[in-house]
C-alpha positions in Angstrom: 26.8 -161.1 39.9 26.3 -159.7 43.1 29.0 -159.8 45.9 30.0 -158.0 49.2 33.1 -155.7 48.7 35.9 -154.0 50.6 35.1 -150.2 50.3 36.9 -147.5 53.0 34.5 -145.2 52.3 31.4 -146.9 53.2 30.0 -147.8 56.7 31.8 -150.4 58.1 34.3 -150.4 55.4 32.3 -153.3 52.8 29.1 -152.9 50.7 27.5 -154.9 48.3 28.5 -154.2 44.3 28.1 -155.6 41.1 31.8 -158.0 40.2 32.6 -159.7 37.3 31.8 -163.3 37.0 34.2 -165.9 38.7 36.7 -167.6 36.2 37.3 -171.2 37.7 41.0 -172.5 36.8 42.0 -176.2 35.8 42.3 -177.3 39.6 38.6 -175.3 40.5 35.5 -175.8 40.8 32.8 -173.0 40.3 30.6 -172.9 43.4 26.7 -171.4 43.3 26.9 -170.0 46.9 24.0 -171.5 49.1 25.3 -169.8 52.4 27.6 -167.7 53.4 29.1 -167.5 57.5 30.2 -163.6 58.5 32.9 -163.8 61.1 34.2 -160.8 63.1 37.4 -161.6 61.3 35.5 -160.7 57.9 35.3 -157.3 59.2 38.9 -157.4 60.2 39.9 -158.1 56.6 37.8 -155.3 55.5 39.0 -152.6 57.6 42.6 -153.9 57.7 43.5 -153.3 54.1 44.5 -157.5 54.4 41.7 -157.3 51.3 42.6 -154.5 48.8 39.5 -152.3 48.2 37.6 -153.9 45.2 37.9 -157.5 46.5 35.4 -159.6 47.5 35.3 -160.4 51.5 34.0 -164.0 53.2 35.7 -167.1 54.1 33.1 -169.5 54.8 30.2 -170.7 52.2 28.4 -173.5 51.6 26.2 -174.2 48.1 26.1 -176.7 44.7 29.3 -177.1 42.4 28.1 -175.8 39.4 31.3 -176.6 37.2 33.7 -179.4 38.2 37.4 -178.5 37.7 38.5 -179.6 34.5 42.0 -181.5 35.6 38.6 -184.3 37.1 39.9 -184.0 40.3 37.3 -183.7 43.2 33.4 -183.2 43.8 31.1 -183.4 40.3 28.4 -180.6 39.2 25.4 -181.2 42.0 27.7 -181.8 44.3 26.8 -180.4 47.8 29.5 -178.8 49.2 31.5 -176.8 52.2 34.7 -174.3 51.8 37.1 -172.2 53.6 38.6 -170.0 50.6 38.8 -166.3 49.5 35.6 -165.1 48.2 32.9 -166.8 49.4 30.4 -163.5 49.7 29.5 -163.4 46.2 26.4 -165.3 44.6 29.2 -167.5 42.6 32.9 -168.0 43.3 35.4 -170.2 41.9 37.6 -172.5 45.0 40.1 -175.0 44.5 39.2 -178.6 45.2 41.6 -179.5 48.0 39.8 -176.5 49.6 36.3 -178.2 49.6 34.5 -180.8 51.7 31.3 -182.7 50.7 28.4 -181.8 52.8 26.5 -184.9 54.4 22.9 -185.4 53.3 21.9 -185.1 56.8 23.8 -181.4 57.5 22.1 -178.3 56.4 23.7 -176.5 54.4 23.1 -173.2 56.5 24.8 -175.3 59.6 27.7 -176.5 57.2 28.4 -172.6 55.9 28.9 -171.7 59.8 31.3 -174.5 60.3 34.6 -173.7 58.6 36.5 -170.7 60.5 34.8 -171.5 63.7 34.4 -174.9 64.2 37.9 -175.8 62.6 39.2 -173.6 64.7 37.2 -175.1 67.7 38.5 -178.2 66.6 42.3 -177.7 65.9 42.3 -176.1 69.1 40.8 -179.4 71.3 43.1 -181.6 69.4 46.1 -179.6 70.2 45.1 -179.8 73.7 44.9 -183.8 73.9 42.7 -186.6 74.7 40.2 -184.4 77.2 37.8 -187.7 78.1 37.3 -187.4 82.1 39.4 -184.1 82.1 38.0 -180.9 84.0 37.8 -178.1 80.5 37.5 -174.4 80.9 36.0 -172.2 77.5 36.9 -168.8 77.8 34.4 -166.6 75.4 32.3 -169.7 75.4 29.2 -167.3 74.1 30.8 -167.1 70.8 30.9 -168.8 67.3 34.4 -170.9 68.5 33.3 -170.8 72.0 29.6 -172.9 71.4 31.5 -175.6 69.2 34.5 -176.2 71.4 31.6 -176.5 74.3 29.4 -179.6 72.3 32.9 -180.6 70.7 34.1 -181.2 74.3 31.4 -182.6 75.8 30.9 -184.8 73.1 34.5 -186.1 73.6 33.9 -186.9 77.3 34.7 -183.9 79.1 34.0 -182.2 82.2 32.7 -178.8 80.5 33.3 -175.3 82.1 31.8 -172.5 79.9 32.9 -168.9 80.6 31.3 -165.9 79.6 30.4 -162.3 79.8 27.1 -162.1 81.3 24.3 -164.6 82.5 22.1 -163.9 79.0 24.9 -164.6 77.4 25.2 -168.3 78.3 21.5 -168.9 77.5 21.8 -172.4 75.9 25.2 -173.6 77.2 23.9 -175.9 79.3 21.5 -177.3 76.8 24.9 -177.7 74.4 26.7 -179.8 76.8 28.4 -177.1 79.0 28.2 -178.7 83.0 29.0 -175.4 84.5 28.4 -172.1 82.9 30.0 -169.0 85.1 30.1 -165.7 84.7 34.1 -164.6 84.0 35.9 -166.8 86.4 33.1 -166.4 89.3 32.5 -170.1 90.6 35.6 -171.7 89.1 36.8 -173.3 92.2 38.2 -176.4 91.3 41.5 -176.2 89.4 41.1 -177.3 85.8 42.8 -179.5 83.7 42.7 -177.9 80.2 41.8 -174.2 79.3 40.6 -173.3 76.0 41.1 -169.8 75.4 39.3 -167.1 73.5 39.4 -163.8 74.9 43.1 -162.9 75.9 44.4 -160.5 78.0 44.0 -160.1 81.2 41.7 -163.0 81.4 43.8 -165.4 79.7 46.2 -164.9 82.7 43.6 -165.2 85.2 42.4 -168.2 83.6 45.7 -170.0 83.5 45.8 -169.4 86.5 43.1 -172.0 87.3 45.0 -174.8 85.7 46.3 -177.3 88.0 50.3 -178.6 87.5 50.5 -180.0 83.8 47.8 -178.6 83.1 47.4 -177.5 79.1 46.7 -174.4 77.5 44.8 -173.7 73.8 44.4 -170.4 72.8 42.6 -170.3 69.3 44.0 -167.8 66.4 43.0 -164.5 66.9 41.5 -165.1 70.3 41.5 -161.1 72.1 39.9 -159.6 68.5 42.7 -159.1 66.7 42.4 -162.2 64.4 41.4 -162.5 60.5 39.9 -164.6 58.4 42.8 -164.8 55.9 44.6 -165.5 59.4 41.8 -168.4 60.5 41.8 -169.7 56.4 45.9 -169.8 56.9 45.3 -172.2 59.5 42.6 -174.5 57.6 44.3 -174.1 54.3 47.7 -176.3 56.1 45.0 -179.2 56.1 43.1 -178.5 52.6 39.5 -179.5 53.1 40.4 -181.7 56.0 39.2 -179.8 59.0 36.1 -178.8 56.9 35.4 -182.5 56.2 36.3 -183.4 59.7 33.3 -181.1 61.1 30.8 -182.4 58.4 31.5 -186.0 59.7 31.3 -184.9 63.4 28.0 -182.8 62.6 26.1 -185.6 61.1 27.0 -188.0 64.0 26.6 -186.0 66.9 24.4 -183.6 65.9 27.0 -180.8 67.2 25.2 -177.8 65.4 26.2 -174.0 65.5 24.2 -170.8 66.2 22.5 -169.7 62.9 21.3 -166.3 63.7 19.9 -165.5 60.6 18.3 -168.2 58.3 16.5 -166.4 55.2 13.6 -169.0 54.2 13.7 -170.9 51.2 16.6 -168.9 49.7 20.3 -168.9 49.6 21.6 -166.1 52.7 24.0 -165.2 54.9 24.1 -167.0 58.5 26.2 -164.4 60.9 28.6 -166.2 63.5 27.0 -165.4 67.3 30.6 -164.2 68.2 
């Protein structure tokens, strides 16, 4: 089968190869990838050495269990499908249940793929940050993959929604996903804030901090600044099995929170590259 390798001596340090056929264990199921989500910290792993050369990159893939686990437990064969495991850039790859969700009938399956390393980690980072209903929220990076959840996941949860980023075409479509104010850096920010969700670092972490009125609360996503993984992000979801997964599939179908799918290949299974 085909899948996208780690290789130091080619551009950008992956390519795609031929790999032996995914053996399933007793606790996995054997997943026919639909759609697989490239993050940034993909080509962290890659270049890193975090995946030895030979291995097979991706975190985030959506499809059809083709194989049930033998032990019975979780989804049967047909069964659509999410995961944040090892592995997921390869036309077949075998995950362990308590790493899979079930894909609503009303979620695409494109949308579901982007979900797991950036809309968990939009996720765990709101709920770490409290009940936000009537609260003044500033997104840092909110251009991104993390940064467009945590704008509709805020919103959606009642908040007052400040979306920072790096240029004025870059917040094309904030407003539209729930964002109230969309700055440029910190330009315009002139109210203090009561939460700040983080995604840049650095200097600007400080700077936005520094907006945060007294008891005000600070969330700063894993791997925010560009040094982050996906093994890193997977770490994070993996401490809550298929939970956080799950937990965006349900929010999805309700609310019709939706990522960025920049790349949709018609009528065929493909890759959908995170916007950030």
């Amino acid at each position: 089968m085909r899948a996208i390798i780690v290789d130091p001596s080619a551009p950008a340090a992956l390519r795609l190869a031929d790999v032996p056929e995914p053996v399933s264990g007793p606790s996995q199921v054997l997943l026919e990838v639909h759609h697989a989500s490239l993050n940034h910290g993909d080509l962290n792993d890659a270049r890193s050495g975090r995946v030895a050369p030979g291995g097979v990159l991706g975190s985030d893939a959506a499809g059809v269990v083709a194989h049930a686990a033998a032990d019975g437990r979780g989804p049967a064969a047909g069964t659509r499908v999410v995961t944040l495991a090892p592995g997921a850039f390869a036309e077949r790859s075998a995950v362990e249940v308590g790493a899979l969700a079930e894909v609503p009938p009303s979620v695409d399956l494109a949308e579901a793929a982007a979900s797991p390393v950036a809309g968990v980690a939009a996720l765990r980072a709101l709920r770490a940050a409290g009940a936000v209903l009537g609260k003044r929220v500033l997104i840092t990076g909110a251009s991104g993959g993390v940064g467009r959840f945590a704008v509709q996941l805020a919103a959606h949860a009642g908040a007052h929604v400040i979306a920072s980023v790096g240029s004025v075409a870059r917040g094309e479509g904030l407003a539209k996903a729930g964002a109230d104010e969309v700055v440029v850096g910190l330009d315009g920010v002139d109210q203090p804030v009561d939460v700040v969700l983080d995604n840049v670092g650095g200097p600007q972490l400080v700077a936005a901090w520094e907006q945060a009125r007294g008891g005000g609360r600070l969330a700063r996503r894993v791997g925010a600044g560009g040094r982050g993984s996906a093994g890193t992000a997977r770490a994070a979801g993996e401490r809550q099995g298929g939970t956080g997964c799950a937990a965006r599939c349900r929010i999805t179908a309700a609310s019709q929170i939706t990522p960025s799918v920049a790349n949709r290949p018609p009528n065929r299974p493909g890759c959908v590259p995170q916007d950030g």
